[in-house]
N, C-alpha and C positions, 0 to 999 in steps of 0.2 A: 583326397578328401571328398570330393565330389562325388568321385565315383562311389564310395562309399556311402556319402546322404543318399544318392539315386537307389544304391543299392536295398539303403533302409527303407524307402517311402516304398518301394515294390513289395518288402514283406511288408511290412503294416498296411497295405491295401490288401495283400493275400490273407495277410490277418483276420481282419476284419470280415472278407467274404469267409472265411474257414468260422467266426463267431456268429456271421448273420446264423449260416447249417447248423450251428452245436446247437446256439441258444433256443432255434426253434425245433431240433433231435430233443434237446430234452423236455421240452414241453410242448411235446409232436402231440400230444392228446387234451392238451387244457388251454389250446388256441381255433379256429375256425378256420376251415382250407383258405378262404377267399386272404388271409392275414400269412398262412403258410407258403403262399403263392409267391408273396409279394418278397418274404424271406428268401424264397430261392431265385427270384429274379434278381436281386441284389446281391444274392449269394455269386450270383451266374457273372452279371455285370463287373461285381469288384477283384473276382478270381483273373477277368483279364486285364484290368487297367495295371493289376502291379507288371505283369508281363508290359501289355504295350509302352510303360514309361518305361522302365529300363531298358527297352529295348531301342526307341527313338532315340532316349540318349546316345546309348551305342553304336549308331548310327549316324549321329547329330556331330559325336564329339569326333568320328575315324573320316568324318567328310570334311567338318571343318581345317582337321590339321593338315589333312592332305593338300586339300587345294587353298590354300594359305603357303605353303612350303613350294606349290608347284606356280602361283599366283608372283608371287617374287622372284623365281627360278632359282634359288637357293639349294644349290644339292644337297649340302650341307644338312640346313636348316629340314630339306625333305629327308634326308637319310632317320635324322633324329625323330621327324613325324610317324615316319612308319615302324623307327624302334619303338616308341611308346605307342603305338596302335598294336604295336606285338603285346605290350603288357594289357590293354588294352581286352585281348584275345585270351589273355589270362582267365578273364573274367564271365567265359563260357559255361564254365564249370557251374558257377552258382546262379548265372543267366538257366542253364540247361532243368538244374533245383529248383529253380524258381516256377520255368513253366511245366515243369513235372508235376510240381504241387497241385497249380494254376490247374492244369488238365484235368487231376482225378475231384478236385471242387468242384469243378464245372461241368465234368461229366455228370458229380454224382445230385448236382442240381437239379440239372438240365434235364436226371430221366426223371428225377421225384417230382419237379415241374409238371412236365408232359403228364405224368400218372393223377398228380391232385387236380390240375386242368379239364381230365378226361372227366377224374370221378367229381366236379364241382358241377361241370355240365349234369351227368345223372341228377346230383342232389336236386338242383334246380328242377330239372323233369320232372320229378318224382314231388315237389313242393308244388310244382302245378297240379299233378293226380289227386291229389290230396286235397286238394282246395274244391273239389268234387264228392266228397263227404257233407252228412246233414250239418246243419247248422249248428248244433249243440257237441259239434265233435270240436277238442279243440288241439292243432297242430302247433309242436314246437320243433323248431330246426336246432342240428349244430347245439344238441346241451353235452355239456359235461359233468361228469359227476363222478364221485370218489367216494369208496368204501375201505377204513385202514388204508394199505398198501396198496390198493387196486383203485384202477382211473379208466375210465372210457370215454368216449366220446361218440353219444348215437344221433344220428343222421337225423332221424324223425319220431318226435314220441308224439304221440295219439290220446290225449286224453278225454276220455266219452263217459256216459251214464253208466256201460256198460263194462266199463274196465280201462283196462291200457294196454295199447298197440306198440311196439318199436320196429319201426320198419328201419330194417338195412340196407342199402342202396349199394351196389356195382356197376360201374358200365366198363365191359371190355368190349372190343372189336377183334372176337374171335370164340372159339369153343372150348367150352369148359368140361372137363369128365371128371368123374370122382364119385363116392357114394356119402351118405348120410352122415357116417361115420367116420369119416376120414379128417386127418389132424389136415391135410392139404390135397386140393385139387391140380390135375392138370391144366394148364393153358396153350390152346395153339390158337398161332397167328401169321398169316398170309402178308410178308412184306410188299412190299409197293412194285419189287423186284420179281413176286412170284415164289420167292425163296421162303420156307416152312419154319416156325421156330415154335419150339413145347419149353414152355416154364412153369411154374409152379405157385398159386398162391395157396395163402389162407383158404381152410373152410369158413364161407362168412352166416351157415348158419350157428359153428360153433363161437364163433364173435360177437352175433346177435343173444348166443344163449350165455354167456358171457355176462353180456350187458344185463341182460334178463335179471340175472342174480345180484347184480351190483344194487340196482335200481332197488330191488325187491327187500334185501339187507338197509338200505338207507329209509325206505317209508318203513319196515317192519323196527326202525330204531324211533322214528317218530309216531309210534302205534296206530301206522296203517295199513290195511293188510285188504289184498283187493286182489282180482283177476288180471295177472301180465303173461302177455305172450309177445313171441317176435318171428317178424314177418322178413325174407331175405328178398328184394326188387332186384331184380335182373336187368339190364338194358341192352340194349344193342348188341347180344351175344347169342348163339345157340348152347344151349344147356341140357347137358343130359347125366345128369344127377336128379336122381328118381326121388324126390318131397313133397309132402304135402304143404310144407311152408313156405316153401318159393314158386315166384310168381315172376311170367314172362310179360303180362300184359298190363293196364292199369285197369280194364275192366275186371278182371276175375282178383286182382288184388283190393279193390275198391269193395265188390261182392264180398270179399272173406272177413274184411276189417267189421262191417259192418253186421255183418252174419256172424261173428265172435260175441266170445265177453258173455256176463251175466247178468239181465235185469237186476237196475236198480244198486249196483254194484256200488257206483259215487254218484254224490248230490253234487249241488253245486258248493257247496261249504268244503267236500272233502277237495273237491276241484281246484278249488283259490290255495289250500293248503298245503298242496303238492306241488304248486306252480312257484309257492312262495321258497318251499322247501328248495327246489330246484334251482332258484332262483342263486339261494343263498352256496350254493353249492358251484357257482362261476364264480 
């Protein structure tokens, strides 16, 4: 019976880390990384506590019997310890299930962890660049917004006199190749080891154009209709995907934001009504 409660608390801890990952997988676009973070840390944490208790138990209950049997020198009494440590050992099997689970949760945390980590640093960077625009520009972080069936979630929207900016933020530690047009870019990266690895992301300026569209359907349903463009920020990468939209620096991205757009585009009235719109839209 014990063995079997220990058994259950180790799934329902793995549970629970396997519900922190779903419930934030499926509203991976209508929460903020710094909250996603925190999902897969807990995700990471709970996937091993079901392992480590069942496992102390198991180790708890085959130390106790032994040296209790061998404590009294009862051969007897020891013989019966070590046959029920055999059944005991029975209980590999679903020990073995358990951190199998545990491992591919924890992996699959662990690297979405590292990845939201990396790209939370960029955003921050990049909400410092931004804060280097004139005064009448106004920055929003981290919005989300939804058109029908479609949900996105942009890094940095821009809103000025002269229009709207959505800048999209990457930071990898490594080199990207790909063209304009491509559904996915290469990625390579130099481990710590010296050992070469190429994977493959998104194109983020088809993410950014994407968003472009979402954004553009949502104020074109509340009759307003203005200049949007989107800008794809680079960090810490070498980049050789040939755009005129992506920008390696904060100076020559700062110069384009503000070098965009059309006189006189939005007042301040259209400004408050978009912010409200947006608002309504978290």
């Amino acid at each position: 019976m014990k063995y079997l409660i220990i058994l259950f608390v180790s799934i329902i801890c793995i549970g629970v880390g396997v519900k922190f990952v779903s419930s934030n997988y499926k509203t991976k676009l209508l929460i903020d990384n710094e909250k996603k973070i925190k999902y897969y840390f807990w995700g990471m944490v709970l996937s091993i506590c079901g392992v480590v208790s069942y496992f102390l138990y198991f180790v708890f209950m085959f130390y106790k019997q032994t040296q209790t049997a061998k404590l009294f020198g009862d051969h007897v009494a020891f013989s019966n310890a070590i046959n029920e440590n055999i059944n005991l050992f029975s209980g590999f099997a679903p020990l073995f299930a358990i951190f199998m689970i545990s491992a591919v949760v924890f992996a699959f945390c662990q690297k979405r962890y590292k990845i939201l980590k990396s790209g939370l640093k960029g955003e921050r960077a990049t909400q410092k660049t931004l804060l280097k625009l004139p005064a009448d520009y106004t920055i929003l972080s981290n919005v989300s917004i939804k058109y029908e069936d479609k949900v996105a979630e942009i890094d940095n929207l821009i809103l000025s006199p002269k229009g709207i900016v959505i800048v999209e933020t990457k930071s990898y530690k490594g080199t990207l190749r790909g063209k304009e047009e491509d559904s996915e870019w290469s990625f390579t990266k130099i481990s710590n080891q010296g050992k070469e690895y190429t994977s493959s992301i998104k194109n983020p300026l088809k993410q950014a154009k994407r968003q472009t569209y979402i954004l553009s359907q949502i104020l074109k349903e509340n009759n307003i209709n203005c200049w949007i463009d989107s800008y794809v920020y680079i960090l810490e990468s070498q980049c050789y995907v040939s755009s005129e939209k992506i920008f390696l620096d904060e100076r020559s991205l700062i110069h384009k934001i503000v070098s965009s757009g059309k006189e006189n585009a939005l007042n301040g009235v259209d400004i408050d009504r978009i912010k409200n719109i947006l608002k309504n839209q978290q």
